[in-house]
C-alpha positions as CSV (number, residue, x, y, z in Angstrom):
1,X,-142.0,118.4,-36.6
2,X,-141.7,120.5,-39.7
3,X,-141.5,118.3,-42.9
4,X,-137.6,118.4,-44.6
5,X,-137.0,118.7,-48.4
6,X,-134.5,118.7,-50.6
7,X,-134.5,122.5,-49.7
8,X,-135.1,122.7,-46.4
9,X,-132.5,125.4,-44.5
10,X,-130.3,126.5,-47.1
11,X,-132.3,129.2,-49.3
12,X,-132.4,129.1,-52.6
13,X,-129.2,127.0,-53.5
14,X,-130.1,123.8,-55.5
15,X,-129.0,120.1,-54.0
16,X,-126.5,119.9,-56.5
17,X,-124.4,123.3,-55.0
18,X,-125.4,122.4,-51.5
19,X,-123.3,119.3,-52.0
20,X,-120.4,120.9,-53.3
21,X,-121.0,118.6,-56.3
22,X,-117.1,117.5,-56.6
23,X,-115.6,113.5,-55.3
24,X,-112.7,114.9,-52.9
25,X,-110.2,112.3,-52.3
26,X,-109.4,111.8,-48.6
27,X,-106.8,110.8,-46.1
28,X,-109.0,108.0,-44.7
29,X,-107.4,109.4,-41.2
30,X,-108.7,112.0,-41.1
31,X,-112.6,110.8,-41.0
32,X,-114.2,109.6,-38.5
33,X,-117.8,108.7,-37.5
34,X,-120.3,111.2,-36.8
35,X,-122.0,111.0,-33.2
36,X,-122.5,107.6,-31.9
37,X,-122.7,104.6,-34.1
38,X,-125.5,102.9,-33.9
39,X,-125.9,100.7,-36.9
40,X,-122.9,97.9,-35.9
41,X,-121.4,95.8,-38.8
42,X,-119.7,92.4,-38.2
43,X,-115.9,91.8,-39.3
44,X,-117.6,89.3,-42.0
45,X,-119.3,92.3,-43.3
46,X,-116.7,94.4,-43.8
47,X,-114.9,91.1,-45.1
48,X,-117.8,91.4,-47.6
49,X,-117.6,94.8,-48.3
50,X,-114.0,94.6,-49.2
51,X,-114.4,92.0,-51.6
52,X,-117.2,94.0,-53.1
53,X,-114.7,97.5,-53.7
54,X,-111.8,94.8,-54.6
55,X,-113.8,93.4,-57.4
56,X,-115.7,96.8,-58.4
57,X,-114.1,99.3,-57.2
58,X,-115.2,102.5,-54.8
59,X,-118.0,103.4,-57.1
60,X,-120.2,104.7,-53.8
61,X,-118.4,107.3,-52.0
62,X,-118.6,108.0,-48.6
63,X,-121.0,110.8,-47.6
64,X,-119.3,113.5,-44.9
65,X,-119.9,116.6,-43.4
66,X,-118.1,119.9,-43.2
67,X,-115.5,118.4,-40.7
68,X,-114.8,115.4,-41.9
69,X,-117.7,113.1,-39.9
70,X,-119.1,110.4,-41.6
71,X,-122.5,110.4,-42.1
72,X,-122.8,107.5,-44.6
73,X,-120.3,104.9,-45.5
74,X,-118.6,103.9,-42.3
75,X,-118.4,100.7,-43.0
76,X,-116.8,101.2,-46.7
77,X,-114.3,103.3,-44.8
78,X,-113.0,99.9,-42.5
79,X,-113.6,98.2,-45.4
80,X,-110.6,100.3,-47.3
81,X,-108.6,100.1,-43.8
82,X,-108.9,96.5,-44.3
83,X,-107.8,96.7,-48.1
84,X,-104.5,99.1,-46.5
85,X,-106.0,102.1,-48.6
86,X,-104.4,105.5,-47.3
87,X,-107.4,107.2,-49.2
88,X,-111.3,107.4,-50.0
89,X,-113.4,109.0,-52.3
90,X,-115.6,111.3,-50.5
91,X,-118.4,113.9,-51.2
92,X,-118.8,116.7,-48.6
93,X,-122.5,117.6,-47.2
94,X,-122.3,121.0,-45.6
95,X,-126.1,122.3,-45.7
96,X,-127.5,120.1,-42.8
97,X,-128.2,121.3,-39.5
98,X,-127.1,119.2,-36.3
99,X,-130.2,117.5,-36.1
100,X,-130.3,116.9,-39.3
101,X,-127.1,115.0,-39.7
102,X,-128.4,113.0,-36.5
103,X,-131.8,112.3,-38.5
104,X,-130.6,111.6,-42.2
105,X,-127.7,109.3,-40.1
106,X,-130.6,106.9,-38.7
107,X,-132.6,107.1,-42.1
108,X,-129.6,106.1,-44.5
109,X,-129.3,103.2,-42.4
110,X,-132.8,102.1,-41.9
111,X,-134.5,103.1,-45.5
112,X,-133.1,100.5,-47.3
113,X,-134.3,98.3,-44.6
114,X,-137.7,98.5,-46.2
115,X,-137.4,96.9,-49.5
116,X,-137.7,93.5,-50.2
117,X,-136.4,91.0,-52.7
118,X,-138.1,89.9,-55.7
119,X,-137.1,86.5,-55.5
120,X,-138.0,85.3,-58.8
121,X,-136.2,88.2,-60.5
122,X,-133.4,87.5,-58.2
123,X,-133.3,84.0,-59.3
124,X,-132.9,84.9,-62.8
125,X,-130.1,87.2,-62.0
126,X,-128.3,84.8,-60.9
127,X,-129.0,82.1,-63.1
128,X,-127.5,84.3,-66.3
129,X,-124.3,85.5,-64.0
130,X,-124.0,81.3,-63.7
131,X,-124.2,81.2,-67.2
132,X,-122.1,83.6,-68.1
133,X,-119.4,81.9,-66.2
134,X,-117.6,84.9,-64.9
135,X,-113.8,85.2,-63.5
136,X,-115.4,86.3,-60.3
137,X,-116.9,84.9,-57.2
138,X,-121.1,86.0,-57.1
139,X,-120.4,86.7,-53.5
140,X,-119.0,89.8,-54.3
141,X,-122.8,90.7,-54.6
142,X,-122.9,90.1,-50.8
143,X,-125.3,86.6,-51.1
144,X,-123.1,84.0,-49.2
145,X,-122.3,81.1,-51.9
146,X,-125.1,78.5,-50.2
147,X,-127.0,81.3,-50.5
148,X,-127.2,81.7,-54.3
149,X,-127.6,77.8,-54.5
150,X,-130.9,77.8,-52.6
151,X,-132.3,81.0,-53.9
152,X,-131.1,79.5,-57.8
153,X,-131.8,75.6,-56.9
154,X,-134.8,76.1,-54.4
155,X,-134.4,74.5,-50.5
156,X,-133.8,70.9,-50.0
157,X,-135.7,68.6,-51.7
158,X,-135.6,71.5,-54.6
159,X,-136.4,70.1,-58.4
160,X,-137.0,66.9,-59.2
161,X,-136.3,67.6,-62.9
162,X,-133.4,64.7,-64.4
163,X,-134.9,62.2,-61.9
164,X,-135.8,59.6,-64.2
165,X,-132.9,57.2,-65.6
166,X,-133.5,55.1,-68.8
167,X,-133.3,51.5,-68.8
168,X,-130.0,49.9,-69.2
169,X,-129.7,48.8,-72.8
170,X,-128.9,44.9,-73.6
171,X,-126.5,45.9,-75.8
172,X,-124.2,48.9,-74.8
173,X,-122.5,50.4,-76.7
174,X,-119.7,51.8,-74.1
175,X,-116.7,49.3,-73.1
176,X,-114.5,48.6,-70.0
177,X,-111.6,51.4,-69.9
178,X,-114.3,54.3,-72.2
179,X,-113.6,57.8,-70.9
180,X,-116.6,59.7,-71.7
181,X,-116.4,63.6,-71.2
182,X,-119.8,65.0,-70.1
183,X,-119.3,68.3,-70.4
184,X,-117.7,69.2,-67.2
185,X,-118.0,65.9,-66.1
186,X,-115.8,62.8,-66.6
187,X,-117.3,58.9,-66.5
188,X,-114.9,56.2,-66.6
189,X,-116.2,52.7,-67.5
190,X,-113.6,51.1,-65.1
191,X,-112.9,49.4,-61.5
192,X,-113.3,51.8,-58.9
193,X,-110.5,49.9,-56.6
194,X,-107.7,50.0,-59.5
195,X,-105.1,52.5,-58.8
196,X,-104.5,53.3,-61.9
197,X,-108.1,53.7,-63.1
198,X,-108.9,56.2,-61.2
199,X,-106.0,58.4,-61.9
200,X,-106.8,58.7,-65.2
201,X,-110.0,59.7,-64.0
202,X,-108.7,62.2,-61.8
203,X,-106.5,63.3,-64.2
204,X,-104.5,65.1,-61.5
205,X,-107.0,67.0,-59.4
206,X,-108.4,66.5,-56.4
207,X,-112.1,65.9,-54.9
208,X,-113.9,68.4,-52.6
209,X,-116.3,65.6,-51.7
210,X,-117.4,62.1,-52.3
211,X,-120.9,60.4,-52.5
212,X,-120.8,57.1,-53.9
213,X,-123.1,54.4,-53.2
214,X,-120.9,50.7,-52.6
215,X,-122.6,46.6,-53.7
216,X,-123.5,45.7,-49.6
217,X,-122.7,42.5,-50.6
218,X,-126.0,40.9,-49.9
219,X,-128.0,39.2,-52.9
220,X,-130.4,41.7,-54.6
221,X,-133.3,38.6,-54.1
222,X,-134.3,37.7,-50.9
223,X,-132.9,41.0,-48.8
224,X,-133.7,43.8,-51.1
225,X,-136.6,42.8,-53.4
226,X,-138.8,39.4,-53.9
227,X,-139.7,36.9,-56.6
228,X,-135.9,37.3,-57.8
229,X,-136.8,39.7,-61.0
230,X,-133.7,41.5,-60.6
231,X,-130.1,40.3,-61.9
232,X,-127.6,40.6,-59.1
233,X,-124.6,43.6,-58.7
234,X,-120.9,42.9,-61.2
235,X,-119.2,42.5,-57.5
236,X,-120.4,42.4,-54.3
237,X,-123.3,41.1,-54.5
238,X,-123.4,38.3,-51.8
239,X,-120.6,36.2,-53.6
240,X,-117.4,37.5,-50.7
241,X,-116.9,36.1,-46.9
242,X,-116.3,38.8,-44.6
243,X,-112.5,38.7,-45.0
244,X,-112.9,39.4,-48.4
245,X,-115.3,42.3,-47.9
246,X,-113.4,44.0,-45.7
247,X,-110.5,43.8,-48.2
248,X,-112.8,45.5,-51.1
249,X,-113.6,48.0,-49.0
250,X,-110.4,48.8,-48.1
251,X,-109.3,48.9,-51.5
252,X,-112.3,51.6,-52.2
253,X,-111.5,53.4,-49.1
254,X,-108.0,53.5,-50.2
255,X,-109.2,55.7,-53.6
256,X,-111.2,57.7,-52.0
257,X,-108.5,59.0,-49.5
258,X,-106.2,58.6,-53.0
259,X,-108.4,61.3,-54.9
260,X,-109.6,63.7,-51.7
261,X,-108.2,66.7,-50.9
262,X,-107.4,67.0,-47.3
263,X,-110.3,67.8,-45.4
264,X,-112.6,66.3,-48.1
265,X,-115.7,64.5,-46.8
266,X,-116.9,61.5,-48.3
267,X,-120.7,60.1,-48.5
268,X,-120.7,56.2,-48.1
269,X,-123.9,54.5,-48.5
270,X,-123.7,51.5,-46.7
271,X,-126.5,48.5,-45.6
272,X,-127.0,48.2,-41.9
273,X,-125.3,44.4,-41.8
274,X,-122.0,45.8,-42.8
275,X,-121.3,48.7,-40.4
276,X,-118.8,47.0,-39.1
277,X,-117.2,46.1,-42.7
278,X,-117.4,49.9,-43.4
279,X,-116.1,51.2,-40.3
280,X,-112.6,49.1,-40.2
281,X,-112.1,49.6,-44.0
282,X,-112.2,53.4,-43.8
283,X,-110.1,53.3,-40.3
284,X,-107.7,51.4,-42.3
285,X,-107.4,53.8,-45.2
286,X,-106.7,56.3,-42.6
287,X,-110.6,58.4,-43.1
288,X,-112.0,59.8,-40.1
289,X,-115.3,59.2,-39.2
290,X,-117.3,62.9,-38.7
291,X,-121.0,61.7,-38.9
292,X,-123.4,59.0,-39.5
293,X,-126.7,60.1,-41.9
294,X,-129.7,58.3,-42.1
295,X,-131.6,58.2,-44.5
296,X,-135.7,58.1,-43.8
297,X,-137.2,56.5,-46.8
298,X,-141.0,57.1,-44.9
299,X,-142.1,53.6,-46.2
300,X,-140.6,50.2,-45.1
301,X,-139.3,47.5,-47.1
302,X,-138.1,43.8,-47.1
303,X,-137.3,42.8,-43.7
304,X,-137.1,39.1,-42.1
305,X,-138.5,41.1,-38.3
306,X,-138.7,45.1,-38.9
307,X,-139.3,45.8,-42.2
308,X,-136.6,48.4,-43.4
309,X,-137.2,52.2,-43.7
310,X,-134.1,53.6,-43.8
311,X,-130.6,53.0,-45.1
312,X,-127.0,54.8,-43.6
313,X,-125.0,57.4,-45.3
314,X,-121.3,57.5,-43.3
315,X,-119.5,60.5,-43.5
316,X,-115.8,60.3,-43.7
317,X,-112.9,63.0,-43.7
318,X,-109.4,63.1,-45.3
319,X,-107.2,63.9,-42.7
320,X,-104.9,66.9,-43.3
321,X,-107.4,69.9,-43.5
322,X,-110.6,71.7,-42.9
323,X,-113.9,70.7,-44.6
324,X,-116.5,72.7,-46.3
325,X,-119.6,73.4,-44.2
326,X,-122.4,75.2,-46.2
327,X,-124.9,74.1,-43.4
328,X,-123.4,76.2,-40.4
329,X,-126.5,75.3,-38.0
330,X,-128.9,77.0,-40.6
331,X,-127.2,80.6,-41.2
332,X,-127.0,79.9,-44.4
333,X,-130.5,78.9,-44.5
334,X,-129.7,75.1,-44.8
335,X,-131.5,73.9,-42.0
336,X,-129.6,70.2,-42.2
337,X,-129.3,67.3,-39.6
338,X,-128.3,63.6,-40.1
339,X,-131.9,61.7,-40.4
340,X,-132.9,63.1,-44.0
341,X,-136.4,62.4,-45.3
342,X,-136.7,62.0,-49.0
343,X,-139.3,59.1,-50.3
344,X,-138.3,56.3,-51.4
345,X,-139.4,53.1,-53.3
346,X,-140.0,50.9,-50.8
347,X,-143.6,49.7,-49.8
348,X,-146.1,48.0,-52.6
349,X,-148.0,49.5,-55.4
350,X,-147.6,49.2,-59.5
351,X,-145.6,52.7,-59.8
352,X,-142.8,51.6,-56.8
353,X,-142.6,48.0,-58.6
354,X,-141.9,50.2,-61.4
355,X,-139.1,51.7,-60.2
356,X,-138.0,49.1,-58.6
357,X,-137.6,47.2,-62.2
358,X,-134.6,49.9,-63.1
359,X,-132.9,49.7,-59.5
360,X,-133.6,47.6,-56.1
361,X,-132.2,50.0,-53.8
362,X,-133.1,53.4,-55.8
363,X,-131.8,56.7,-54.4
364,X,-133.3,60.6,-54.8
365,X,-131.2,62.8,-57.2
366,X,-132.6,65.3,-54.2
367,X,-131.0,63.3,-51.5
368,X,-127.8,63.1,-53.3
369,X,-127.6,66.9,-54.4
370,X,-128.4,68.1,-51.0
371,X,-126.0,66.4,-49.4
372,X,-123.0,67.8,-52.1
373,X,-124.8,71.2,-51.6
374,X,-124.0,71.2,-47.9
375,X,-119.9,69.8,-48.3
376,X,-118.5,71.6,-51.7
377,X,-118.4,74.8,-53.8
378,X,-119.4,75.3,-57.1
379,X,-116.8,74.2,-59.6
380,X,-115.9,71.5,-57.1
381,X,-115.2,68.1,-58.3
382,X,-117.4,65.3,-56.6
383,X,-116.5,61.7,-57.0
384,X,-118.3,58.8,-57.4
385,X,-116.4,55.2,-57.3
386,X,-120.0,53.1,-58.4
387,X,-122.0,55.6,-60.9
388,X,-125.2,53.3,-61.4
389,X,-127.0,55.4,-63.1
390,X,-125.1,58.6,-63.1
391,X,-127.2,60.1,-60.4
392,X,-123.8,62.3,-58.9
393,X,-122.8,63.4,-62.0
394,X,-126.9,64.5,-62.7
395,X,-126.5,66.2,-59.0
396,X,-123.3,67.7,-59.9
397,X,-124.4,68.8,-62.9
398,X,-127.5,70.6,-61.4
399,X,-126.0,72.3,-58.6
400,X,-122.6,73.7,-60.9
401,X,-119.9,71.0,-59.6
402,X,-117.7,69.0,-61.7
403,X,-118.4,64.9,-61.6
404,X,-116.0,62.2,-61.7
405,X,-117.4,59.1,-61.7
406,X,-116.4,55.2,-62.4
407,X,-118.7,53.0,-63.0
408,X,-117.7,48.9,-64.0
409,X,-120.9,47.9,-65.8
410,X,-120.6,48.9,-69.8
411,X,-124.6,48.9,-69.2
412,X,-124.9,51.5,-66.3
413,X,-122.5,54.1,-68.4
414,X,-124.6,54.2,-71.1
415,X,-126.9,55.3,-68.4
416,X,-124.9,57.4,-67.2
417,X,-123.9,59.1,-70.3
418,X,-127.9,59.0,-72.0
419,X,-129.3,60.8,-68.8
420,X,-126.6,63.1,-68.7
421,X,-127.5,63.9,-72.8
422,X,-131.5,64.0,-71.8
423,X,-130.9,66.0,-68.8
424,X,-128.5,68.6,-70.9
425,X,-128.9,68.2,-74.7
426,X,-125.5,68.2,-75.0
427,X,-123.4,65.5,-76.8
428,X,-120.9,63.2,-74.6
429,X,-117.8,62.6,-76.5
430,X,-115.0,59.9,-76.1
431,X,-111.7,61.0,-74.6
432,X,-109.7,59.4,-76.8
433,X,-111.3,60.3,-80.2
434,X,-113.4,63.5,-79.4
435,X,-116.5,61.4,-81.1
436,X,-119.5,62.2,-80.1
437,X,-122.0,59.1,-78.2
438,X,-124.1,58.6,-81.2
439,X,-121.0,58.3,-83.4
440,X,-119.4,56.1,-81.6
441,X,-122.7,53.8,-81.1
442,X,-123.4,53.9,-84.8
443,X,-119.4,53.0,-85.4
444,X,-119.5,50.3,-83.1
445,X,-122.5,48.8,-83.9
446,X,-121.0,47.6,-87.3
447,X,-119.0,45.4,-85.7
448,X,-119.3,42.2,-83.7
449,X,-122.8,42.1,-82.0
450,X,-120.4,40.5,-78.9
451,X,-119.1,42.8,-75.9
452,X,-116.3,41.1,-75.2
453,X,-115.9,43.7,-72.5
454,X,-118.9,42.6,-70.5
455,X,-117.8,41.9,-67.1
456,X,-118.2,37.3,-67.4
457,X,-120.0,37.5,-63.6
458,X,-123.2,38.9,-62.6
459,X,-125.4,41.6,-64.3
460,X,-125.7,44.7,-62.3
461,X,-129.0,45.9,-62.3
462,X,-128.6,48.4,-59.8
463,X,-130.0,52.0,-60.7
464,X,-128.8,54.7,-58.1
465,X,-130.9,57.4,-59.3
């Protein structure tokens, strides 16, 4: 087969003349596809596609022949069907032979087959169009949204970066009813079952998801750590009969539903004695149950029989709607199921004593990032009724969602608010006065040494990191 070139068949006339040079606008009618179409493109690429000349415009035109064939562009030209355009820019190609046209057909469509992505440059692309917060969706660049998360955040498991929570300080300096603005984020030092308290946090939107991890009611010493070096939880720590528990629940179910939108999914860590507990509280706040996660900590821990390895994650839904899937059995490349495998603290050894010191029942920022990776979008809001630590808002914070959190212990916002400030350099103001952390510390910490905000029952010294 003789080799083709720019000048193959058509004598001395440059390219540029062969191609007749000039964008003709045409009666998208009037085109049709050349021979047999053997590159086939699905509805949601031609979804795609549209979104792409929607947002940009028709900056590549479609390439036809001397009778109005398509020889490139077939799909940009159901793409403008889709969009109702009457026309489309087109250049005319009138120097190729039959079997050319067949030829360069196949070739169009399978050259840029052969490239690969430089994922690291990729990364960085995408990285600076996050940053540079722009007023349209990246999957105009035809990269699914759970896409550009994994290629930008790595798979799951991804960075452990902002892992590590400080110790809560003896003397905070936040008190009960301090709105702290994190950036995009909002912590509320308040009771996550108060009406009231959480619509102020809300501030009138709604949550795409929820991951919040509830007191089990069950004393920290004896069930969850030994030698009773850890305080107990501010409430539900042990202290309710079953009646009552129930009743709490309900109460946080009750927000949860409150601040969802419909078909929001909500995370609920829960211990293995209070199934039960979980399962009537949410059916009587009116969530359906969709799943049940577990979560393979890899290592056991205290146990009376079988040591315990794992703890639940319930997934609930807010009647009313659809919920975000960014898992979609893997197409997305988020190859999820419910047993998850992140380590844990459990097991013996000075560095898991260690961390056992700032939490008893410590969770993986990984853990809870993945799991608001695969049930919200970016610029989501995900809500967490008992902050600990701040380990959503952290999540949130890494992955580009907006986090709402409440948290009762004065102690455990300060957390919250210093890992937030480590993790970003950025400042954390007050709601209420627009002063920054620091100022507000420095301001405070003229006056009495007393909290007289403190919660009067137990210390929490859980750490949900």
């Amino acid at each position: 087969m003789p080799h083709l070139t720019a000048h193959a068949d058509i004598g001395d006339h440059s390219i540029s003349t062969a191609l007749a040079s000039a964008i003709q606008q045409r009666a998208i009618e009037t085109l049709s596809a050349f021979g047999r179409k053997s590159r086939q493109h699905s509805r949601q690429q031609i979804s795609q596609i549209a979104d792409s000349i929607r947002g940009f415009g028709f900056l590549n035109p479609v390439l036809v022949d001397e009778n109005g064939k398509v020889l490139a562009g077939n799909a940009r030209v159901e793409a403008a069907r889709l969009l109702k355009w009457d026309f489309v820019p087109c250049i005319q190609a009138s120097h190729l032979t039959a079997a050319q046209k067949r030829a360069f057909v196949i070739a169009e469509n399978r050259l840029g087959e052969l490239a690969s992505w430089d994922n690291d440059v990729l990364r960085i692309e995408f990285q600076e169009l996050i940053e540079l917060k722009t007023d349209f969706s990246l999957e105009v660049t035809g990269f699914t949204e759970p896409q550009i998360d994994a290629i930008v955040l790595g798979g799951e498991g991804g960075s452990e970066r902002g892992d590590k929570a400080p110790a809560p300080p003896a003397d905070p300096v936040s008190r009960v009813g301090d709105l702290w603005i994190l950036g995009d984020h909002r912590l509320l030092c308040g009771d996550a079952t108060d009406q009231d308290v959480v619509a102020r946090l809300m501030n009138g939107v709604e949550a795409r998801s929820v991951f919040t991890d509830a007191p089990y009611n069950v004393p920290v010493a004896g069930h969850i750590t030994s030698g009773g070096q850890h305080g107990e939880f501010v409430m539900a720590s042990g202290e309710m009969t079953d009646e009552e528990f129930t009743a709490f629940l309900t109460r946080v179910f009750d927000r949860i539903v409150d601040a969802l939108t419909p078909g929001g999914l909500a995370y609920f860590a829960m211990d293995w004695r209070h199934m039960k507990h979980t399962l009537d509280a949410a059916e009587a706040a009116g969530a359906e149950l969709l799943n049940l996660c577990v979560w393979d900590k890899k290592s056991g821990g205290m146990g009376s029989f079988y040591r315990s390895r794992h703890e639940l994650v319930f997934l609930f839904r807010k009647p009313g709607g659809s919920h975000v899937n960014r898992v979609q059995l893997g197409s997305n490349g988020r190859n999820r199921a419910n047993v998850w495998a992140y380590d844990g603290v459990n097991g013996f050894g000075a560095g898991k004593a260690k961390a056992r010191e700032l939490h008893p029942t410590v969770k993986p920022l990984a853990l809870v990032r993945d799991a608001i990776l695969d049930s919200s979008a970016r610029g989501d809001v995900v809500l967490d009724l008992f902050s600990g630590s701040g380990t959503t808002i952290i999540a949130a914070e890494h992955s580009g969602r907006r986090g709402h959190a409440t948290e009762l212990d004065p102690r455990y916002v300060d957390v919250g608010v210093i890992r937030w400030q480590d993790f970003t350099g950025r400042q954390a103001r007050l709601a209420t006065t627009g002063r920054t952390f620091d100022q507000v510390r420095a301001e405070r910490a003229t006056r009495s040494a007393t909290n007289d905000a403190l919660p009067p029952a137990r210390v929490r010294t859980r750490l949900a990191a």
